[in-house]
MARMARTOR-601509 format. One line per 4 residues: their letters; for each residue x, z, y of C-alpha. Coordinates in pm, whole numbers. Each point is the difference from the previous one (the first is absolute). Layout:
BEGIN
a) X,Z,Y; ...
END
This chain:
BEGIN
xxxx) 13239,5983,13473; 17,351,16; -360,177,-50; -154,-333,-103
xxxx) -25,53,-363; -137,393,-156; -178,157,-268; -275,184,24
xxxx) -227,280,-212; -390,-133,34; -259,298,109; -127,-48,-395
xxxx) 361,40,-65; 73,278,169; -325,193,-115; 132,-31,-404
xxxx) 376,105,154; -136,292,107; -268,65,-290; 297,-66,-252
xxxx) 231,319,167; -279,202,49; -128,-29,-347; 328,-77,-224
xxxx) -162,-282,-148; 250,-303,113; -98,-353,143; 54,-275,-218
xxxx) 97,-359,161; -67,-205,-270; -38,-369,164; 162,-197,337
xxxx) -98,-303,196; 114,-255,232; -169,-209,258; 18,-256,246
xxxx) -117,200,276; -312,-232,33; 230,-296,139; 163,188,302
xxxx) 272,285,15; -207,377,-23; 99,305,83; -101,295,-291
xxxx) -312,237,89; -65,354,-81; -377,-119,-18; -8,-290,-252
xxxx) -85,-15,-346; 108,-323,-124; 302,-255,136; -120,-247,282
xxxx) 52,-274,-290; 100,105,-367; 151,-281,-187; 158,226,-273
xxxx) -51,270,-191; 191,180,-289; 153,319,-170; 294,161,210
xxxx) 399,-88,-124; 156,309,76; -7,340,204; 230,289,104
xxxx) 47,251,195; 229,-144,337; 378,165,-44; -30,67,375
xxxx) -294,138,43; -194,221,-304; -365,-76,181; 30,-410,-26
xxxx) -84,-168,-250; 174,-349,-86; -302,-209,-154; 151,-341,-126
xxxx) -270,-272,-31; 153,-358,-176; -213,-316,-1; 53,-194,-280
xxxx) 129,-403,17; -354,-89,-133; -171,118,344; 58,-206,317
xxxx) -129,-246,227; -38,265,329; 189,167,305; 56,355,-123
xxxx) -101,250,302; -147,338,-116; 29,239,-362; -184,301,-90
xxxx) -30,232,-321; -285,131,-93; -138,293,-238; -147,-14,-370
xxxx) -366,-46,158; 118,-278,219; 14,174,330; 249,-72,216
xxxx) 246,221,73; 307,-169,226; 64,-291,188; 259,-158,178
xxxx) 86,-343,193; 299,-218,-100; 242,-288,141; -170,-360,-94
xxxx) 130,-61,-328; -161,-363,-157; -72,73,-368; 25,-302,-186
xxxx) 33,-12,-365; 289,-117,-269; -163,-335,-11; 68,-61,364
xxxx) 355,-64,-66; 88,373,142; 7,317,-161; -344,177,58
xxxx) 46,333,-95; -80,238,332; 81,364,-30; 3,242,258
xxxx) 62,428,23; -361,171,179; 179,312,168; -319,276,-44
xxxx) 37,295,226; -207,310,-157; 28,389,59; 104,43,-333
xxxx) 126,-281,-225; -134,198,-317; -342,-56,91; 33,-330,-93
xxxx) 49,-155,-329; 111,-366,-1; -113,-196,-326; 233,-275,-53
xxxx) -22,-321,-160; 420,-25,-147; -39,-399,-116; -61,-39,375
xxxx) 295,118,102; 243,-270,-101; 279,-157,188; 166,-354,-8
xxxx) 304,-117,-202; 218,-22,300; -106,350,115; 46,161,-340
xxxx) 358,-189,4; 80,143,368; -95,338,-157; 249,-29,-279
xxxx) 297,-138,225; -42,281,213; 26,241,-272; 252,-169,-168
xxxx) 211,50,312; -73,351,70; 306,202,-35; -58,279,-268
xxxx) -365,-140,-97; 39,36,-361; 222,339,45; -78,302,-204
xxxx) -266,-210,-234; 172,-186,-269; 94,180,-325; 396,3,-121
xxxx) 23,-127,-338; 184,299,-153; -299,211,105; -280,-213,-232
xxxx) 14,315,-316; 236,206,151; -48,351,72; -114,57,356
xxxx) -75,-389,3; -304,-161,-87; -133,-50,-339; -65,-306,-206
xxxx) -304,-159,-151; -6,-69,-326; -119,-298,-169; -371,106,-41
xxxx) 32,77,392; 76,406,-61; 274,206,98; 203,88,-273
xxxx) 14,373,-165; 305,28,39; 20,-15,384; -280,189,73
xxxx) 93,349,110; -31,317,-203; -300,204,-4; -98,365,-84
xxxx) -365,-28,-174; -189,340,39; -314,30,-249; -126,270,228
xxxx) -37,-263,247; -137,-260,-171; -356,-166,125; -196,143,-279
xxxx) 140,362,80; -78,20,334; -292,-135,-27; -132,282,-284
xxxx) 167,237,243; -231,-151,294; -304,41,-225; 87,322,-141
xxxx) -2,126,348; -276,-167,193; -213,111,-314; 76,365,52
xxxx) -295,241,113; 284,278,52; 61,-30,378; 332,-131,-87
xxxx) 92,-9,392; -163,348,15; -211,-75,320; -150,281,134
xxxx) -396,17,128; 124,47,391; 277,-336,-26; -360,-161,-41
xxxx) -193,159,242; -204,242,-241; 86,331,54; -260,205,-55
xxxx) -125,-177,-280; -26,207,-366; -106,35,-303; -305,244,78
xxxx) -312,-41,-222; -336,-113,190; -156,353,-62; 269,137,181
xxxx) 77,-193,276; -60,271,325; -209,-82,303; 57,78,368
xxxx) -102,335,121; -194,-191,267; -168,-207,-247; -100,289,-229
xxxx) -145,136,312; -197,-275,69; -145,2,-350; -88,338,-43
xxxx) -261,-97,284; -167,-275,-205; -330,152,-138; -62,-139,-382
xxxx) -226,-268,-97; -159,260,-238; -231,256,135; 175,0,332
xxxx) -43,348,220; 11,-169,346; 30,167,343; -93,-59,336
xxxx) -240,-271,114; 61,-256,-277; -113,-385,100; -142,-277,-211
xxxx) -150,-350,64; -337,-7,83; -205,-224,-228; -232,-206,52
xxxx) -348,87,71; -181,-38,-331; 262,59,-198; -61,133,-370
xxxx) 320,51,-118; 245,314,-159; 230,-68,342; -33,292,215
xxxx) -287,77,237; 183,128,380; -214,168,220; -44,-327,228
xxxx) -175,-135,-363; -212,222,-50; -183,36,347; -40,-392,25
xxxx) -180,12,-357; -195,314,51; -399,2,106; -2,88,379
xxxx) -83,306,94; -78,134,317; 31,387,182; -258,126,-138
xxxx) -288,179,288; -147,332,7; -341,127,44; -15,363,180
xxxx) -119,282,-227; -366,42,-2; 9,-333,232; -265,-196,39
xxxx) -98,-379,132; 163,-334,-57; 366,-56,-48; 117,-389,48
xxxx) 234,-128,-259; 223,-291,9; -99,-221,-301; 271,49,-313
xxxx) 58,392,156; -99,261,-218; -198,315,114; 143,357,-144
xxxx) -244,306,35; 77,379,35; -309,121,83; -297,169,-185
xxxx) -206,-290,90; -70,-322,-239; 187,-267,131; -137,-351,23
xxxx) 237,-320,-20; 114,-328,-82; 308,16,-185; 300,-222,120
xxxx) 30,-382,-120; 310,-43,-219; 110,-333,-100; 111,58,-331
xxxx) 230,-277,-233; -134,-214,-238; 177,53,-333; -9,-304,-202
xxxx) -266,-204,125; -27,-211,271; -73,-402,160; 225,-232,199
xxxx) 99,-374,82; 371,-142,-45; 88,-271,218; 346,-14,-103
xxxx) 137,-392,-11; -73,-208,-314; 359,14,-100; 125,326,35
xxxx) -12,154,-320; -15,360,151; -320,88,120; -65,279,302
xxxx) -343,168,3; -92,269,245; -295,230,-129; -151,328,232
xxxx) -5,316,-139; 135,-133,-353; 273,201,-233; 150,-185,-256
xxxx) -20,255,-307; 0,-136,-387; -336,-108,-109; -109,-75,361
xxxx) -175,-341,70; 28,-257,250; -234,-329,32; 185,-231,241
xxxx) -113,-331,151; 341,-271,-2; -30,-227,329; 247,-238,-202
xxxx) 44,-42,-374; 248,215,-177; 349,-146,-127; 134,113,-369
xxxx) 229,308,26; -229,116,298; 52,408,110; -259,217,183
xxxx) 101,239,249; -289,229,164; 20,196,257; 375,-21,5
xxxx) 48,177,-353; 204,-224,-106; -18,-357,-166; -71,22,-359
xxxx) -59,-298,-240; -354,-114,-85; -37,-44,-384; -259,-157,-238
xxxx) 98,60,-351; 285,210,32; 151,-293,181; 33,-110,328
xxxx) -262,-204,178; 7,-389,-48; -98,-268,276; -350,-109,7
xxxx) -131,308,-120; -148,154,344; -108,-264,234; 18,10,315
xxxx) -349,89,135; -35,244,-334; -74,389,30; 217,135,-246
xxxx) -6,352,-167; 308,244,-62; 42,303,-164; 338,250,82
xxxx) 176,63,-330; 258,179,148; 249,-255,-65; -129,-331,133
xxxx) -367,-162,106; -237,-87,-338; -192,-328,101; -370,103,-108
xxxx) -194,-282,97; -45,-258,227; -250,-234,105; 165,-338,-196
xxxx) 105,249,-312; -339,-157,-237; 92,-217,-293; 243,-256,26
xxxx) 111,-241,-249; 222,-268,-28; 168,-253,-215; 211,-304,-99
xxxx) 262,-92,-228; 321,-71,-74; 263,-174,-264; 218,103,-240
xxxx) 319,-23,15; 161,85,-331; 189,350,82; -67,327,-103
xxxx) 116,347,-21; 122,300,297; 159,-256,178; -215,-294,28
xxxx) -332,220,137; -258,-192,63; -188,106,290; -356,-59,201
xxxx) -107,69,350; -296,100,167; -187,31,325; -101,327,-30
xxxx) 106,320,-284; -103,-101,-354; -226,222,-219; -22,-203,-325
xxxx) 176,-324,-6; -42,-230,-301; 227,-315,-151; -97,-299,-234
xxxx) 131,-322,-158; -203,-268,155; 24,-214,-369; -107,223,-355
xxxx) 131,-224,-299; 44,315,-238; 401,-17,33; 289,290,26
xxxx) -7,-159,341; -365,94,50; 2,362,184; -307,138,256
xxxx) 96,325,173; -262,246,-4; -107,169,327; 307,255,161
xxxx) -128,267,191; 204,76,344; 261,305,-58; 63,-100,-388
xxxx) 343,18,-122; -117,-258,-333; -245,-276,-50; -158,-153,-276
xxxx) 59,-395,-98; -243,-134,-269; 219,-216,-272; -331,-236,-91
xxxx) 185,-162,-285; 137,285,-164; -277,199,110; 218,339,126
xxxx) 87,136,293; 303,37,209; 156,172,309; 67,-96,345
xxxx) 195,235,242; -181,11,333; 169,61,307; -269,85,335
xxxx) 72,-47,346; -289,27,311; -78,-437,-37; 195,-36,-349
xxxx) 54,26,-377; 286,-111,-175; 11,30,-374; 228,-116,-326
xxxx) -5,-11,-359; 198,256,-185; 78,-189,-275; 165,-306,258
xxxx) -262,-248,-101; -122,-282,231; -365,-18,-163; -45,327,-24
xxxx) 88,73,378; -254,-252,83; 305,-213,99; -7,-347,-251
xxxx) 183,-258,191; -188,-266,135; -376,194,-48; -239,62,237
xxxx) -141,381,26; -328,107,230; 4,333,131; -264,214,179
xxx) 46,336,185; -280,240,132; 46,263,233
END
């Protein structure tokens, strides 16, 4: 019946149509199906996703474009003879990710297969209706698309009896070798010199010569196509030197305003940040500086000429005289820095390394002193910063400050060298000494250091062979004082001396043997050195 059976794009289907013409990259249909509609006749739905009941699916026979119409596709799907057993109610094709992209209802067709007695094979034509056919690229299967023996011999007949069929297409004998004809093949399956036509060879033509012409040009630096700087969009550009490249008037102009960094001559009412107060520093001192940090000084009061009786001053005002009389008064209070010495507490937290102190009346200058009490102990790497000066590293040794060393609780002394805080003393700085030991392990030499820590900075730190048996292998290092570049290493068997390079840090000493030998580094595999370390 009219209407009853149609084909139909799914929403998914639709969505990849339209992606595909948008984009240029085409659909492929790479697979079809058929169903039994779930046991009952269907009709197709823009909204499914799979067939009611799919029974079959494979790769598609064949697709073209439909002669009357450019935008319809002609999808043929063939069931093989192997496949039956089923009413045959619904097909669909779907995409190379197995979404679907068409589907249509069909007339009951029973598929049963060869071994029913019946031939099984079911093929049918999907008619696809798209915008534009070229967004969609069929994938066929060809060994699907086969036909019967009787159809293949209806095929022939037909063409047999066409009138003219063969008309135009078959080759007269006298033209096999003939000129204007058709030319042979040989034995070995070539055609023959002598029928092949003649041809004018030109060396200047040749593969190899154009190709060394090709090169030759490419290769040139010459401007061989003489392209001019304003065919590329440069042109202003030259060949002018650096040094005399011109500037804009305006720009000139501007510079001739810019004072010098040297010895500038400046005008007007000239600006500057204001520092800090406290500040002790070669940045410049403004006017707002300078009255902050100055003593304060009050307007000064007068006594008549001659006067006599009391006069009440403010405390801090001084008292100016211009009269014959002897004046007597207390001069004004002036709160004066202190350079270089001073007391406070630092509460900063345990494990911030830089630590904020705020002294009154103190100026950092070189040589100045400090004695601060630490709320927390004092991490390695600590800085100080007083007063807002600046955080500067504290130092013991020439090196910067190890864990453990101030306490927390400890009153700590500093002095200013200019450069960074000198650790004086502290309340846990008294004699410390520790030890232990370790075992050899056979290496020696620059890069197989052997190396010791410490809780605290070493002063004198001294190494021996737990076991003396009078061997090459017997070796006691003598004391090493902290800062030494070389220590000694007594030889007790050969009853000489050698060298050990020493390498310092704030908790460490690392050290080899310049001659690359285990014993002599203190380093026999498998013995057991003692070592002790005062501070």
């Amino acid at each position: 019946m009219e209407g009853t059976y149609a084909t139909v794009l799914t929403s998914a289907g639709a969505a990849l149509v339209a992606e595909s013409i948008l984009t240029g990259k085409k659909l492929q249909i790479t697979q079809a199906a058929v169903g039994d509609g779930g046991g009952a006749a269907c009709r197709p739905d823009p909204n499914q996703t799979a067939l009611a009941g799919e029974r079959w699916r494979g790769g598609v026979a064949a697709a073209q474009q439909n002669s009357a119409n450019p935008n319809v596709l002609d999808v043929k799907i063939v069931v093989g003879e192997e496949v039956g057993g089923f009413t045959i109610r619904e097909a669909a094709i779907f995409n190379e990710a197995g979404v679907m992209v068409a589907l249509c209802n069909t007339p009951e067709t029973e598929k049963v297969t060869a071994s029913g007695g019946a031939s099984g094979k079911f093929t049918m034509v999907m008619h696809l209706a798209v915008a534009d056919s070229s967004a969609v690229e069929v994938v066929v299967r060809p060994t699907l698309n086969t036909v019967s023996g009787e159809e293949l011999e209806a095929a022939l007949e037909a063409h047999e009896g066409s009138a003219g069929a063969h008309a135009g297409r078959l080759i007269p004998a006298g033209a096999k070798g003939a000129a204007g004809g058709v030319a042979e093949l040989d034995g070995s399956g070539k055609v023959p010199s002598q029928q092949l036509p003649a041809m004018n060879y030109d060396a200047a033509g040749s593969a190899a010569a154009v190709q060394a012409s090709l090169a030759s040009h490419t290769g040139s630096t010459g401007n061989p196509h003489s392209v001019t700087k304003a065919q590329v969009g440069l042109p202003n550009v030259d060949n002018t030197s650096d040094a005399s490249k011109p500037i804009s008037t305006a720009t000139q102009t501007a510079l001739n305003l810019k004072a010098p960094l040297a010895s500038p001559a400046l005008t007007g009412t000239p600006t500057a940040p204001t520092a800090a107060a406290g500040t002790n520093t070669t940045q410049i001192a403004t006017t707002a500086f300078v009255l902050a940090n100055a003593p304060s000084i009050a307007t000064p009061v007068s006594v008549a000429n001659g006067g006599t009786g009391a006069t009440t001053l403010t405390s801090g005002y001084p008292l100016f005289g211009n009269g014959t009389g002897a004046i007597t008064a207390t001069g004004p209070t002036i709160a004066l820095p202190m350079l270089g010495v001073a007391y406070s507490t630092c509460a900063t937290a345990a494990a911030t390394a830089a630590k904020v102190v705020t002294a009154a009346n103190y100026v950092r200058v070189a040589g100045g002193r400090i004695a601060v009490t630490f709320v927390y102990a004092v991490p390695a790497a600590a800085t100080l910063n007083v007063n807002n000066t600046g955080a500067a590293h504290i130092q013991v040794g020439g090196v910067s400050i190890a864990a453990n060393i101030i306490n927390a609780g400890s009153t700590a002394e500093f002095v200013w060298t200019g450069l960074y805080w000198h650790l004086i003393s502290a309340d846990n700085l008294g004699l410390r000494v520790t030890n232990g030991s370790y075992i050899g392990t056979g290496t020696a030499g620059s890069a197989n250091l052997n190396t010791l820590t410490f809780p605290f900075t070493p002063k004198i730190v001294m190494v021996m062979r737990q076991t003396v048996d009078n061997t090459n292998y017997d070796a006691q290092g003598l004391p090493w004082l902290y800062g030494q570049n070389y220590g000694l290493v007594s030889l007790v068997a050969a009853g000489s001396l050698c060298a050990a390079a020493l390498i310092w840090g704030s908790t460490y000493v690392s050290w080899y043997n310049v001659n690359d030998h285990a014993a002599w580094q203190l380093n026999s595999y498998g013995e057991v050195y003692s070592y002790t370390a005062w501070r």
